[in-house]
N, C-alpha and C positions, 0 to 999 in steps of 0.2 A: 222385214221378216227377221227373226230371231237366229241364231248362229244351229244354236239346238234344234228347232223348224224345218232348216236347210239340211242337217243329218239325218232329220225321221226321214226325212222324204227322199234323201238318195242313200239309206240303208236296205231297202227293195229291189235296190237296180246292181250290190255289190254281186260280186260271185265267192264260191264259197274260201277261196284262197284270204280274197279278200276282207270276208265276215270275222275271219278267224286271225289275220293281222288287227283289225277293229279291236275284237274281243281282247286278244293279249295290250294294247295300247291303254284302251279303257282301265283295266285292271288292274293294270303297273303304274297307270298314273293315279287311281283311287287309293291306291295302298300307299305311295308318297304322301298324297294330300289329307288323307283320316289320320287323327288323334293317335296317338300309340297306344296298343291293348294293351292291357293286363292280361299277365294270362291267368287262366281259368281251368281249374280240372276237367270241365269241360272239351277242352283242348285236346286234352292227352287222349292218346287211341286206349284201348281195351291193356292192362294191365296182366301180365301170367305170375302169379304170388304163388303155385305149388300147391302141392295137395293140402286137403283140410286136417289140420293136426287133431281138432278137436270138434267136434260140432257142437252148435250154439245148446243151450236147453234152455228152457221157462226160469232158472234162476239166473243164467243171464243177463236177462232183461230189465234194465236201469232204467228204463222211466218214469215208472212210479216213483223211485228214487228224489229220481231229479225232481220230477213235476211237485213233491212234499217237500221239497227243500226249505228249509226255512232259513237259511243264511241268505237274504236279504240287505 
């Protein structure tokens, strides 16, 4: 039997002190053994940048710009 096998089957019989040693164990040793992230804007919480100085309007809007670009 598998080492992994052995844990499904006596992770049912921990109690809850125990589940939650597990969990931190688990955790702390996944973030040792994974790749180092990049970080990602993703990451960052919600950002507060202050009131809106100017609101956007329809000239704004650069994608048509961009999308006719012809500097190739």
């Amino acid at each position: 039997m598998s080492t992994l096998a052995e844990i499904e089957m006596a992770i049912p019989h921990l109690d809850v002190a125990e589940l939650s040693h597990l969990e931190r164990v688990v955790h702390s040793l996944r973030l040792r053994k994974a790749p180092p992230r990049r970080l990602s804007a993703f990451d960052l919480g919600p950002l507060q940048l202050g009131k809106v100085l100017k609101p956007l309007t329809a000239e704004d809007d650069l994608l048509v710009e961009m999308l006719d670009d012809a500097r190739d």
